[in-house]
C-alpha positions as CSV (number, residue, x, y, z in Angstrom):
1,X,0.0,0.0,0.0
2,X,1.1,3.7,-1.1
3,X,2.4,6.1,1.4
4,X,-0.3,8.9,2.5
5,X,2.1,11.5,0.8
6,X,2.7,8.8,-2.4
7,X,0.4,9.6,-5.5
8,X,-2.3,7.7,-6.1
9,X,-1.8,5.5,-9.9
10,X,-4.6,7.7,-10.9
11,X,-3.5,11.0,-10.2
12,X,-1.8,13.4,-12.2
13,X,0.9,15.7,-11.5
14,X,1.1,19.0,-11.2
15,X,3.4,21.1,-12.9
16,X,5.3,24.7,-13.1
17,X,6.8,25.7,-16.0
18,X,8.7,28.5,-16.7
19,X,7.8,29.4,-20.1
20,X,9.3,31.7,-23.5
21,X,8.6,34.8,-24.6
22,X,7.4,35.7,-28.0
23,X,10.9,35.8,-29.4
24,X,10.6,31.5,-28.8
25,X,9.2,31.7,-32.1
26,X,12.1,32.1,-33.7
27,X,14.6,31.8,-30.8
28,X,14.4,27.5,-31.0
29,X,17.9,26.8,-30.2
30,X,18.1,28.3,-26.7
31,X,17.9,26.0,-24.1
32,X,15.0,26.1,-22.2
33,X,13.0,25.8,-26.0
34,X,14.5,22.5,-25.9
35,X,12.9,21.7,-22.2
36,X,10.0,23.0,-22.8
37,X,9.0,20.6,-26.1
38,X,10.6,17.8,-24.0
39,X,7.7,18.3,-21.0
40,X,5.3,18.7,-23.4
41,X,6.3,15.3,-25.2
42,X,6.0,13.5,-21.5
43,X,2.5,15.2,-20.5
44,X,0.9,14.3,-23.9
45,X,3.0,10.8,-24.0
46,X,3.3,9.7,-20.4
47,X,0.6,12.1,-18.6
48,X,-2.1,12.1,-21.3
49,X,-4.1,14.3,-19.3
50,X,-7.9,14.5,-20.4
51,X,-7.6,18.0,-20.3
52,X,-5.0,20.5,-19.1
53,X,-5.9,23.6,-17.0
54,X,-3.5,26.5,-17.4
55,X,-2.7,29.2,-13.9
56,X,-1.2,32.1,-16.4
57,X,1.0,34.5,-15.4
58,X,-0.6,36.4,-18.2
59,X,-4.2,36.4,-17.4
60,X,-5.4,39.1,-14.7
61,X,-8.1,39.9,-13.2
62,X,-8.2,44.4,-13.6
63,X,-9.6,44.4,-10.2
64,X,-8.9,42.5,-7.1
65,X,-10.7,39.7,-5.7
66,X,-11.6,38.1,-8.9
67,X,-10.7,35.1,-10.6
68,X,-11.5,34.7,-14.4
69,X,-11.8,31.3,-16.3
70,X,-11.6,31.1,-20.1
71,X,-14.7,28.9,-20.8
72,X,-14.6,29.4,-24.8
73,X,-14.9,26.2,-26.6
74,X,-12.4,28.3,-29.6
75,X,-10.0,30.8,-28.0
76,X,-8.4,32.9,-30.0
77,X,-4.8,33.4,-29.5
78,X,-4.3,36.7,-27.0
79,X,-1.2,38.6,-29.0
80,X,-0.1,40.3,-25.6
81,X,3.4,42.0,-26.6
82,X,4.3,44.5,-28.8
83,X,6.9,45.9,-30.9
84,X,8.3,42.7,-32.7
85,X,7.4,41.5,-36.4
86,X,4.3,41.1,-37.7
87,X,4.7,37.7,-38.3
88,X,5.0,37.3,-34.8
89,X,1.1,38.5,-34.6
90,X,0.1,35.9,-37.6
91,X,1.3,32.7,-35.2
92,X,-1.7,30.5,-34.5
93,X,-2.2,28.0,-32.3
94,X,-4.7,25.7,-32.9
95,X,-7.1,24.4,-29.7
96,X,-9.9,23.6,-28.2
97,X,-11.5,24.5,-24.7
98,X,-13.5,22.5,-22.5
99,X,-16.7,23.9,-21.1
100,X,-17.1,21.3,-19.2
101,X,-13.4,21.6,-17.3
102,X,-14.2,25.2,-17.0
103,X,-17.2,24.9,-15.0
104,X,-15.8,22.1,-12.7
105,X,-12.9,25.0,-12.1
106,X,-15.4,27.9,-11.7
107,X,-17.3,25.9,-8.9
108,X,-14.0,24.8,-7.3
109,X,-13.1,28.4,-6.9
110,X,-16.6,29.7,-6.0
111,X,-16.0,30.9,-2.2
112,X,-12.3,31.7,-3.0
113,X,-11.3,35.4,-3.1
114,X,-7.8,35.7,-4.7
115,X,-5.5,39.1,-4.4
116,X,-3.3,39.4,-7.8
117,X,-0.2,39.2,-5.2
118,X,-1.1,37.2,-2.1
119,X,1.1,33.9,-2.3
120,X,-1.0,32.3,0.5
121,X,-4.4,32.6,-1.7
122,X,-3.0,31.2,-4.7
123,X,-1.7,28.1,-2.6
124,X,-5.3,27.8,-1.5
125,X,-6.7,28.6,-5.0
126,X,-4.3,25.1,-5.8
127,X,-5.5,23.2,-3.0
128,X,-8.9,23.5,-4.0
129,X,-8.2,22.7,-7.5
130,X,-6.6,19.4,-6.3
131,X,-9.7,17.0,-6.7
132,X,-9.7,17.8,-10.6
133,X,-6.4,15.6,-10.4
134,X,-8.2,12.6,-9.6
135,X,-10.4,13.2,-13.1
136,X,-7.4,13.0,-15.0
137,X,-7.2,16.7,-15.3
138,X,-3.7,18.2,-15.0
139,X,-3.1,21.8,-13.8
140,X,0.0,23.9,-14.7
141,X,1.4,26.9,-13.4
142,X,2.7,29.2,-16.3
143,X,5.3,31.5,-14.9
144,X,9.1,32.0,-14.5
145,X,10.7,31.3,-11.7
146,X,12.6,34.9,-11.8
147,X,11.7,37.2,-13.8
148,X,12.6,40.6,-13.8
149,X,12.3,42.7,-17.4
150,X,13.9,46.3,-15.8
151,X,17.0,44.2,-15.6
152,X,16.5,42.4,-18.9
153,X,15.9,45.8,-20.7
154,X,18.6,47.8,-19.1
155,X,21.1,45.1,-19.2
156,X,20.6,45.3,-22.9
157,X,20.4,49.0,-22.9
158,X,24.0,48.9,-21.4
159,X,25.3,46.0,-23.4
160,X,25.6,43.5,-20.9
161,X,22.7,41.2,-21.3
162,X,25.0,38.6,-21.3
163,X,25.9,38.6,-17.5
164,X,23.7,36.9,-15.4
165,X,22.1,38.4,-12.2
166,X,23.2,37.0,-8.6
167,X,19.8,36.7,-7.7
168,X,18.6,34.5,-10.7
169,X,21.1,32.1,-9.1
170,X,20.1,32.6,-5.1
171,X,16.1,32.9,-5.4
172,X,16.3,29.6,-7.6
173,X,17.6,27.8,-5.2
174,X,15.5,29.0,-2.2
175,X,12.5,28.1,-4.7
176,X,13.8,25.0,-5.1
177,X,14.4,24.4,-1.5
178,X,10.9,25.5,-0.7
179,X,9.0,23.5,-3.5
180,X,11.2,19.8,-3.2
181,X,10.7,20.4,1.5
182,X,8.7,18.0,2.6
183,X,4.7,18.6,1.8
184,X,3.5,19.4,5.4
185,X,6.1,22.1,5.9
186,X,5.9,23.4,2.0
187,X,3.0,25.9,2.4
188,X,5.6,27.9,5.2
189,X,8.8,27.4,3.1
190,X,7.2,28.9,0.2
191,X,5.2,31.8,2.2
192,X,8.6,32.4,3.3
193,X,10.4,33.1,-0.3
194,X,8.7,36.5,-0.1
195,X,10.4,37.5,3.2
196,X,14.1,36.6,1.8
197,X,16.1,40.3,0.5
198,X,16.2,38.7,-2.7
199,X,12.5,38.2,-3.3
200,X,11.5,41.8,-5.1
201,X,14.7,41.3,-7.2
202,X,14.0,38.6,-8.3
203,X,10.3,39.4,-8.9
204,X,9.2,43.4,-9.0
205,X,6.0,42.4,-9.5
206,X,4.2,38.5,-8.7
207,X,2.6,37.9,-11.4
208,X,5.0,35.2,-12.8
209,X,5.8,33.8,-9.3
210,X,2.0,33.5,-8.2
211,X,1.5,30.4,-10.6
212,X,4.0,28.5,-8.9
213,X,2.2,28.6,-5.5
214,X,-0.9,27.4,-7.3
215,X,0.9,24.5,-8.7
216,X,2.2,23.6,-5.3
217,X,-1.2,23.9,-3.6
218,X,-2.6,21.5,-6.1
219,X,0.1,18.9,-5.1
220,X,-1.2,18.1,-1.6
221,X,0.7,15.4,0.3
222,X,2.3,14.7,-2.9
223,X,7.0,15.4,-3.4
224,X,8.0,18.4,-5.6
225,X,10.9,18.1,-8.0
226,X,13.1,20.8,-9.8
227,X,13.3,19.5,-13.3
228,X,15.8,21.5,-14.9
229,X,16.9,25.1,-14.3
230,X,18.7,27.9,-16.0
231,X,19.6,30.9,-14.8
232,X,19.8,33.9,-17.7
233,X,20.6,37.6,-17.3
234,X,17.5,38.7,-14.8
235,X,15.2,35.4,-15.8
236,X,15.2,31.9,-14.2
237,X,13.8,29.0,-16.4
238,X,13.2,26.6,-13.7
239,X,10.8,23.7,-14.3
240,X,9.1,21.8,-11.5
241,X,6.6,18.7,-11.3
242,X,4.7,17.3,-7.9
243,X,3.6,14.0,-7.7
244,X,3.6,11.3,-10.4
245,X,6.1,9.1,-11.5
């Protein structure tokens, strides 16, 4: 018999994955391109989820307390960057939403009131997204694990994009400390990343860390894993998976 904080065979991971920026379009041969395609190949050849549900770091609420859930069957591709080529805002990507899924989310999340920044809400908005696991419904935090674009744009601006940032080294590994701890002290490791001198460096603004605490939320009793990481200039492309095998 399983361990209380062993997956059950039926239940699906949860993942966070630091993901590209437009320029991945183009940009295939940089590293974390390469890591990205090979999670995807083990969700939809190991996992096969029956559906995925996506925590974006680029889908906000514009006022507090409010959680929105795309429940279109045919989505259309939200082009949310500007000043690169207009190919770039041609790219298509073909899918298909679940109604369904989307109401099973939206009733999960019913009582829930979520603050854009609040790391301990999103942990709860994971928890109570956790049963969907057992329906063979994965969730995945979209985010980066650093992410800080002042940096990125001034580094550039000065020529120097090339050197990386001490804290896209440091706030990795407290992240990674926090996320692989053992489940029933994760929540307080993680709450605690915020407190660290490094944290507001490493992210000015929460938007791309916030996924990360749903993804660990949704993981329960279940291990986290650092996958692969990369520090660049001001980003972190860390990767991490809970639970599974």
């Amino acid at each position: 018999m399983s361990s209380p904080s062993s997956s059950s065979p039926s239940r699906l991971p949860t993942y966070f994955l630091s993901i590209g920026g437009p320029n991945f379009i183009e940009n295939t041969q940089h590293p974390a391109y390469a890591q990205l395609k090979a999670v995807g190949h083990q969700i939809t050849h190991k996992v096969k989820p029956k559906a995925i549900v996506v925590l974006s770091a680029h889908w906000q609420a514009d006022s507090p307390n409010q959680i929105l859930v795309n429940a279109a069957e045919d989505a259309e591709l939200i082009y949310d960057f500007y000043g690169f080529p207009k190919s770039y805002y041609e790219v298509e990507y073909p899918n298909r939403g679940g109604r369904e899924v989307a109401e099973k989310v939206m009733d999960k999340l019913e009582r829930l009131i979520v603050d854009n920044e609040d790391p301990e809400q999103h942990y709860r908005l994971g928890e109570a997204l956790a049963p969907l696991r057992d329906e063979g419904i994965l969730i995945v935090g979209a985010g980066m694990a650093v992410h800080n674009l002042h940096d990125f744009r001034a580094a550039r601006a000065r020529g120097t994009a090339g050197e990386t940032m001490p804290y896209a080294y440091s706030f990795d590994d407290a992240l990674k400390n926090a996320a692989s701890s053992p489940p029933e002290h994760r929540k307080v490791n993680m709450l605690a990343l915020l407190l660290r001198c490094d944290a507001r460096s490493a992210h000015p603004t929460l938007e791309h860390l916030m996924p990360m605490y749903v993804a660990a939320g949704a993981a329960g009793r279940d291990e986290g894993e650092r996958l692969w990481t990369m520090a660049d200039g001001s980003l972190n492309w860390a990767q991490y998976k809970f639970g599974g095998k």
